[in-house]
DRENMITI-676234 format. One record per residue (C-alpha): x, y, z; residue in one letter. Coordinates in steps of 0.5 Angstrom, whole numbers, plus 2048, in hexadecimal, padded with zeros to 3 digits. Last residue first. Example, Ala and Ser with C-alpha at 12.3 -4.5 7.8 and 13.67 -1.06 7.14 Angstrom:
2
81B7FE80Es8197F7810a
***
This chain:
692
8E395C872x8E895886Fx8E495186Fx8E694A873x8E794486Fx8E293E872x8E2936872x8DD931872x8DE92A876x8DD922876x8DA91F87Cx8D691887Cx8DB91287Bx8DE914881x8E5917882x8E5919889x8E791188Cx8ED910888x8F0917888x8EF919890x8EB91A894x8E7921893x8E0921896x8DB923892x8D6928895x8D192988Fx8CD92F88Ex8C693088Bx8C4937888x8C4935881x8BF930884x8C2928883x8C192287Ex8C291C882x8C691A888x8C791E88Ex8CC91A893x8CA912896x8C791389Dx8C091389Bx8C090E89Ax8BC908893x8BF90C88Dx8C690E88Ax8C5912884x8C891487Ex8C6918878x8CA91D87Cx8CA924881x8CB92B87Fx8D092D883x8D692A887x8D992E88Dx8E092D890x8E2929895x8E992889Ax8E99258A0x8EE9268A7x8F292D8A6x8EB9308A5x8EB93089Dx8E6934897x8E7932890x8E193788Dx8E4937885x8DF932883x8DE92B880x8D892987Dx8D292487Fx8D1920879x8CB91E874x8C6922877x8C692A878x8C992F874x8CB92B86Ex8CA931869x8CB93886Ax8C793C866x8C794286Ax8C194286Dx8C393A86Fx8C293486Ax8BD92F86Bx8B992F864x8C092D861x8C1926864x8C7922861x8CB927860x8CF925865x8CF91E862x8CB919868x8CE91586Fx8CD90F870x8C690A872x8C2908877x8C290F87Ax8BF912874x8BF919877x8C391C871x8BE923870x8B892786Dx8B492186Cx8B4920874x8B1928874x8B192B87Bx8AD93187Bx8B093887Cx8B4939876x8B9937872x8BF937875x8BB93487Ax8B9939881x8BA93E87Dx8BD944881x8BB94887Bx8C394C87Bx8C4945878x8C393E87Ax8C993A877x8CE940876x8CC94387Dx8CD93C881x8D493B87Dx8D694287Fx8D4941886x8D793B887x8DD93D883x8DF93B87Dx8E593687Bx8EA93A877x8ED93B870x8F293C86Bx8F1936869x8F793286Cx8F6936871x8EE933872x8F092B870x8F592C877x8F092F87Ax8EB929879x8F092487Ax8F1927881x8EA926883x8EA920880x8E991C87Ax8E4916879x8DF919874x8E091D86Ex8D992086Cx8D791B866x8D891F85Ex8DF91985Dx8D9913861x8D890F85Ax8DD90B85Bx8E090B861x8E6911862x8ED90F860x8F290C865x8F1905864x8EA906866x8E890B86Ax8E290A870x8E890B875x8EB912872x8EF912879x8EC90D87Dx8F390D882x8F891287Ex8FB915884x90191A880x8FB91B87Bx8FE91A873x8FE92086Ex90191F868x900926867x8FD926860x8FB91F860x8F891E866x8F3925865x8F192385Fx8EE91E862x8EB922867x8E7926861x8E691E85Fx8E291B866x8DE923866x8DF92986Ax8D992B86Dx8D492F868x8D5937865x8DA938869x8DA93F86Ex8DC94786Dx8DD94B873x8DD951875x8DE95287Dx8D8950881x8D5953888x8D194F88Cx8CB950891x8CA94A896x8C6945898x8C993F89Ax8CC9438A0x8D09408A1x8D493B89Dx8D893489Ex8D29318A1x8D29298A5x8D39238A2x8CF9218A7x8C99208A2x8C99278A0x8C5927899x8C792E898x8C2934894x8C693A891x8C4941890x8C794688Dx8C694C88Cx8C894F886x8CD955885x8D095587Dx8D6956878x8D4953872x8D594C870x8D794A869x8D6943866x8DA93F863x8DB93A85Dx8E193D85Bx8E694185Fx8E3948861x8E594E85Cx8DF95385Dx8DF953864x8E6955864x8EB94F868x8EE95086Fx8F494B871x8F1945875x8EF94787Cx8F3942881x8ED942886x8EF94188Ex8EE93B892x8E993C897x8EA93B89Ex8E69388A2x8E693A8A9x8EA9358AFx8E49348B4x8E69368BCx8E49338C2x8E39358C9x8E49328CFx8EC9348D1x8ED9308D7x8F592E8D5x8F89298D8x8FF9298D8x9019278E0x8FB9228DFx8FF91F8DAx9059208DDx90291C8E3x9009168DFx9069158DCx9099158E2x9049108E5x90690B8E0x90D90C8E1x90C90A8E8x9089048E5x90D9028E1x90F8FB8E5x9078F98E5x9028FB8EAx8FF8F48ECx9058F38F1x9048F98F5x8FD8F88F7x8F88FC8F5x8F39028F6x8F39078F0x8EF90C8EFx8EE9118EAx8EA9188E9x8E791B8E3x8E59238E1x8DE9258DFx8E192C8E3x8E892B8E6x8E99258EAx8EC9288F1x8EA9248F4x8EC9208FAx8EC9188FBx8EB915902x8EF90F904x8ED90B90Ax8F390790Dx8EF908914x8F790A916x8F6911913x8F391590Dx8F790F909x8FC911903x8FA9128FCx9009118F7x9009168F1x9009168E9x8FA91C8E9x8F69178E5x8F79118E8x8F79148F0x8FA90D8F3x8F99088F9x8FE9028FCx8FA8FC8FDx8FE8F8902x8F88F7908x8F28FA904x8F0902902x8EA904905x8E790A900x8E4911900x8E29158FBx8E191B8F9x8E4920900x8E69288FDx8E492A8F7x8E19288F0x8E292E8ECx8DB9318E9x8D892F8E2x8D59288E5x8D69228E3x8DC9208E7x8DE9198E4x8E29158E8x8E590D8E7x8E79088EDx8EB9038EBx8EC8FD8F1x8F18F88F0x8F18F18F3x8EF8ED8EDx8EA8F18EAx8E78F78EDx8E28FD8EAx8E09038EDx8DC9098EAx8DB90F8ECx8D79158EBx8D991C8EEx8D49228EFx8D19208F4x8D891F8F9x8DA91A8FEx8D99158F9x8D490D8FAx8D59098F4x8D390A8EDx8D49038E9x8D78FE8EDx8DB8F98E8x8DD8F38EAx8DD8EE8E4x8E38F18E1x8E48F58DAx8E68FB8DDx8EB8F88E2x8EE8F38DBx8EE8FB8D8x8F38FE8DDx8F99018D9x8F49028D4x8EF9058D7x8F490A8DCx8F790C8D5x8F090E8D2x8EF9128D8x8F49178D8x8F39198D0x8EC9198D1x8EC91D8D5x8F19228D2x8EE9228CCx8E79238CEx8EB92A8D1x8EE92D8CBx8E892B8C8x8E79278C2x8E59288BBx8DF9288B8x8E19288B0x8DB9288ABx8DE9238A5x8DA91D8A7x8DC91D8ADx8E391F8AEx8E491F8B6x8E29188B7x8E59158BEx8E190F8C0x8E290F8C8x8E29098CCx8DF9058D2x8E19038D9x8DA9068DAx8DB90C8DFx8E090E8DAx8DC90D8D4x8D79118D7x8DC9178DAx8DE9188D3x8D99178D0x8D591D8D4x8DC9208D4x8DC9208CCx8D99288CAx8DB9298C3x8D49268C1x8D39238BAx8D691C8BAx8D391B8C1x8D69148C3x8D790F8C9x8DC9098C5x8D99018C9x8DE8FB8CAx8DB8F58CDx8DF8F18D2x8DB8F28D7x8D58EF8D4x8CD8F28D7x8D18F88DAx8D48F98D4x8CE8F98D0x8C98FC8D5x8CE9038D5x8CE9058DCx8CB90C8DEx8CE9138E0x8CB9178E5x8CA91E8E4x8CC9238E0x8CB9228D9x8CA9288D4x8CE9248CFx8CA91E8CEx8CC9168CFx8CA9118CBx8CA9148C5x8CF90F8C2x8D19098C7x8D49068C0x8D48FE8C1x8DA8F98C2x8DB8F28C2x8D58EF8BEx8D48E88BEx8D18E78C6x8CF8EE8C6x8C98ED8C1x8C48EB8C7x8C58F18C9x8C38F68C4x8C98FA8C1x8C69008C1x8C99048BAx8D09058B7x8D28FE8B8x8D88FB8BAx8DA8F38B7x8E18F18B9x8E68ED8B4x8EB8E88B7x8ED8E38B2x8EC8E58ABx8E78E28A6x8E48DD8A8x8E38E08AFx8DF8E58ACx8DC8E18A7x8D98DE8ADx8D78E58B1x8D38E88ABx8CE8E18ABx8CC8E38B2x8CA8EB8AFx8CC8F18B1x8CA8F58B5x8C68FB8B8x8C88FF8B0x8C99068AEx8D09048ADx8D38FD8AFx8DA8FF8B0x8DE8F88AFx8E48F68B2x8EC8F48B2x8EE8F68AAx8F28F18A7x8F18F78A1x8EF8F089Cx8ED8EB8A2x8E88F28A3x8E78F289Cx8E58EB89Cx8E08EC8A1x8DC8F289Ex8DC8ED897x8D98E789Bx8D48EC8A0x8D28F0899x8CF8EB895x8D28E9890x8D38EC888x8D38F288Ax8CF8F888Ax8D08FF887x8CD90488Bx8C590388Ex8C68FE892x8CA903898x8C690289Ex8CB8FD8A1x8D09028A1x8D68FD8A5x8DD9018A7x8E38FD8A8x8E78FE8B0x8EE8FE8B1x8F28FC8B8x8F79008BAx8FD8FC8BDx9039018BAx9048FD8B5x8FD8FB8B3x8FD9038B2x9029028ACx8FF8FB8ABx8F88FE8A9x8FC9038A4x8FF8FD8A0x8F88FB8A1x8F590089Dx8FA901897x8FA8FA897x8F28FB895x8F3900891x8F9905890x8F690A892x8EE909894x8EA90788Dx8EA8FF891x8E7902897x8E2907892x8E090188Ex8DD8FD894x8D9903897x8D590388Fx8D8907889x8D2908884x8D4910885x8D2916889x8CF91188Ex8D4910894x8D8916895x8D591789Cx8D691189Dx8DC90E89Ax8E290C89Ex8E290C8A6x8E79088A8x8E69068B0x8ED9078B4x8EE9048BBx8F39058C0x8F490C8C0x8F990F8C4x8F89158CAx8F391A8C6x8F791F8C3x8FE91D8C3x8FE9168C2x8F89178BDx8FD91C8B9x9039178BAx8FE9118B7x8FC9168B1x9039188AFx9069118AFx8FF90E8ABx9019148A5x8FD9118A0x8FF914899x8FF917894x90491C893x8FF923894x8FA91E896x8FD91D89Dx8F89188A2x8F79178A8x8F791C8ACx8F491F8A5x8EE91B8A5x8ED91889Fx8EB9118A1x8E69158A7x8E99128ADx8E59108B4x8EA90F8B9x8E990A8BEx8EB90B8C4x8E99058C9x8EB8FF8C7x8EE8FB8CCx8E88F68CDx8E78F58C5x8EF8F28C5x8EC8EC8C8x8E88EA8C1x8EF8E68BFx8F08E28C7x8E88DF8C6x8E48E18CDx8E08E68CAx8DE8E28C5x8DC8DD8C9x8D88E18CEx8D18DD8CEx8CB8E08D1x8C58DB8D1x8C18E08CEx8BD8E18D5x8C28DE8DAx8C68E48D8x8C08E98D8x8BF8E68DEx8C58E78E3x8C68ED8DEx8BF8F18E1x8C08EE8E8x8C78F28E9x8C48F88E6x8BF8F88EBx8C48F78F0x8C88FD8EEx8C19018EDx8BF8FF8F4x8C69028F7x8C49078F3x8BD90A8F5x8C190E8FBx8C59128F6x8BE9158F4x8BF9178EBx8BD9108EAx8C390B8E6x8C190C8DEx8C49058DAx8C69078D4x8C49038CEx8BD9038D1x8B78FD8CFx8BB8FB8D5x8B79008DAx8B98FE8E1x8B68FE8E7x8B69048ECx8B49038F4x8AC9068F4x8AC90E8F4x8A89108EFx8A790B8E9x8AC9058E8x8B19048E3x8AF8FF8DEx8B18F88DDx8AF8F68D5x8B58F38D4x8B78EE8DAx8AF8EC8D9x8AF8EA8D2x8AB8F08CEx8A48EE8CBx8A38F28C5x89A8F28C5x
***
């Protein structure tokens, strides 16, 4: 049997008895009675004083002048590389002016950035997470050309570590030392630790080996006895939507003051309950909106919260990083929680009402002291005394699942700019805007160029004619968290006539395409890659051609005449009006198809028992294929990949499809730019339309 040390295994007691502390709890649930709170807080007290004493608890770290920025970190904006806040892939560019003034905007300011670069894209080809870093535009002095814009403006950058990635191409080092280079590298200033508690101690050295300064944050709990060297944790479902009572406190940040902890539902499109937890707790907010490629945008009224307490955090971090921190003190009202923290003469209390009615009429009431003078930080107004008690009662209204801050302190320790502070604050207040309700953008489908109509009985060479039909199609979707692209996947289509190639177009057909266009791609990162000296490998001319992107592919097809397949029409040329499952039947046969993932692609014609009802080779494995399904929702683009590859990425289930795949089988691949979408996996057939 696991024994527990004590400080750890305290449980909270049964019945009616004074409440203990569950530690085994990343956030530590207070009594639902106010009467069993000042027990709790004393509970509290203890549970520290031993787990402190317990590990030995050293804060060196924390105290060190380059790892002080964690403790002002409060926003921190989770960014997908590609993001079009971010990112303009019409000039190829990243655009960080643009992106800080959004988040200004938006949501008050962002004071650290995490760079997410591979997953979900991860798994289509050999690359591995270090790969997709150094494929970004302009590769790694690209990044850190990028990670000094934001520097500019004091936000901090965060790398990302996959450490389930070990089934891609692998370096000749382990991953710690080449993760560190690349943040030396980038000059990143943190490390997100994805899927993981933390990170291990040998981490933490080649860290401050390769750059002062650099704060590990990870994605899951972060076990207490891992605080000392780990900054920052994600307080990820630590809080549900549907909360209304009272508010907890975070163990970590309780346990060490100076730990910075980011609260986030990335699915939800109600925030308050973050809000109100991060509020309550001095703690941060990770702003995610694209996840994955799935917008969750933001309320109107989140956004105002946040954008009207994330000045007060920062304005009074060393108040929220401070000792003296009272969790969940006496109100006047029982739908209002506080929270009061003190440092050095000035007392902050902060608010949340947590119900989904406005908090009116008498919420808190405070003593001011000799010389302090009081303040309303969200309304941006002075306080004064009941009467010549000095006591000073707080009046709602605070709108429902709003906020509330006040400020008891001394003239002195205001600051000369506070009276413009307070302005700021109450033309925030005055702009507020309680709209709960969020919208997703839709995803736009870009039009079909249709070709000039060709007769049935005169097609181009080495194509096969479609007549015009009503299938339905079903499609099957490895979501992950990539989200879908269509609903329904069931659905009945109508095809105009169409013919379609033979076999993906191959190395030496491209070839011939260079010479006559002189064709060059304005980004030309990975452009033909696996091509030696500007000609095909030897013995690879019948291969499909590889490392060409989805504008390649459509540049090849107009030189032909031609265009890139629809989804539907690809799905119907590969199964059939049978609806087979493979192009040649129902039952998975590995001799039909290229599914050698330890070796490379095959001759297009290379597996003639696995061709489709209408002959069609190459349908499934070998490579995905580009289709015409270029869909945008002003933040990612995507497009649909078919077929599957000879290639795939085995050891998680967070690496995208690989393999031969079903003709039903649809791929969301997320568009990035020229660099990173050519992959050593996708090729492409054409289509001519028929006349009717």
């Amino acid at each position: 049997m696991l024994l527990l040390p004590a400080w750890l295994a305290a449980a909270a007691q049964p019945g009616g008895d004074p409440p203990s502390i569950d530690a085994r709890q990343p956030m530590l649930r207070p009594p639902a009675e106010s009467r069993h709170w000042d027990a709790w807080r004393g509970a509290l007290g203890r549970w520290r004083r031993d787990a402190r004493a317990s590990l030995s608890y050293d804060d060196t770290l924390y105290r060190r002048a380059d790892l002080r920025w964690v403790g002002r970190d409060f926003n921190c904006a989770f960014v997908m590389l590609w993001d079009e806040t971010c990112w303009d892939h019409r000039k190829g560019r990243f655009t960080p002016e643009a992106f800080l003034e959004e988040g200004r905007r938006r949501f008050g300011g962002f004071d650290s950035v995490v760079f997410w670069h591979a997953y979900p894209r991860i798994g289509f080809d050999r690359r591995n997470q270090f790969d997709f870093y150094r494929d970004m535009p302009g590769g790694l002095e690209g990044l850190r050309q990028l990670s000094n814009s934001l520097h500019a403006h004091g936000v901090k950058v965060f790398l990302d570590y996959n450490p389930w990635d070990r089934g891609t191409r692998r370096e000749p080092r382990d991953d710690l030392p080449v993760l560190a280079d690349l943040v030396a590298a980038i000059e990143a200033d943190g490390v997100f630790l994805d899927t993981l508690h933390a990170g291990s101690g040998e981490f933490r050295r080649l860290l401050d080996a390769a750059r002062p300064g650099v704060a590990l944050e990870s994605e899951l709990a972060l076990g207490v006895e891992r605080i000392h060297d780990h900054h920052l944790s994600w307080a990820q479902w630590f809080v549900k939507s549907e909360d209304r009572g009272p508010v907890g406190v975070l163990r970590n940040k309780w346990f060490e003051r100076g730990h910075m902890q980011h609260f986030i539902n990335r699915w939800d499109h109600d925030h308050t309950a973050e809000l109100h937890a991060a509020w309550l707790n001095g703690a941060g907010m990770l702003i995610w909106e694209n996840v994955f490629g799935q917008l969750r945008l933001w309320s109107a009224r989140d956004r105002s919260i946040l954008r009207t307490m994330v000045p007060i955090q920062r304005r009074f971090a060393d108040v929220f990083g401070a000792e003296d921190w009272t969790p969940l003190v006496p109100t006047l009202s029982p739908g209002v929680c506080a929270g009061l923290w003190s440092r050095r003469g000035v007392r902050l209390w902060t608010l949340a009402n947590v119900t989904d009615e406005p908090a009116e009429g008498s919420l808190l009431r405070i003593e001011r002291r000799p010389g302090e003078e009081c303040f309303d930080l969200v309304a941006g107004t002075r306080l004064a005394a009941d009467d010549a008690s000095q006591q000073i009662t707080v009046r709602g209204p605070i709108p429902p699942r709003g906020i509330g801050a006040v400020l008891a302190a001394e003239p002195k320790m205001l600051g000369d700019d506070f009276d413009r502070f307070l302005v700021s604050q109450a033309k925030r207040a005055a702009a507020a805007d309680w709209d709960s309700s969020t919208a997703t953008p839709s995803e736009v489908l870009r039009p079909v160029d249709r070709t000039k109509p060709h007769a049935a009985d005169r097609l181009p060479p080495e194509m096969v004619a479609v007549p015009a039909t009503t299938f339905t199609m079903e499609v099957t979707f490895s979501s992950r968290e990539v989200g879908r692209y269509e609903s329904p996947l069931k659905r009945n289509v109508r095809l105009r006539p169409f013919a379609v190639d033979l076999a993906p177009v191959t190395n030496a057909q491209f070839g011939r395409f260079l010479g006559d266009s002189n064709y060059r791609p304005q980004k030309g990162e990975n452009f033909l890659r696996h091509w030696q000296d500007g000609r095909p490998p030897i013995g690879k001319e019948d291969h499909p051609v590889v490392y060409v992107d989805l504008d390649d592919a459509r540049a090849y097809a107009a030189w032909a005449g031609k265009r890139l397949p629809t989804e539907e029409e690809w799905q119907l040329a590969a199964g059939g009006r049978e609806c087979l499952l493979y192009p040649w039947g129902n039952v998975f046969d590995a001799a039909r198809c290229n599914g050698d993932s330890s070796g490379s692609t095959t001759p297009v014609r290379a597996f003639p028992a696995g061709r489709s009802p209408l002959g069609l080779y190459d349908m499934c494995g070998n490579t995905w294929e580009w289709t015409e399904s270029e869909r945008h929702d002003g933040r990612s683009r995507f497009c649909v990949l078919k077929g599957g590859s000879f290639y795939k990425a085995e050891g998680s289930h967070w690496y995208a499809d690989g393999g031969p795949q079903p003709v039903r089988q649809a791929a969301k691949f997320l568009l990035m730019w020229p660099g990173l979408d050519r992959c050593g996996t996708i090729g492409f057939r054409c289509v001519v339309d028929l006349a009717p």
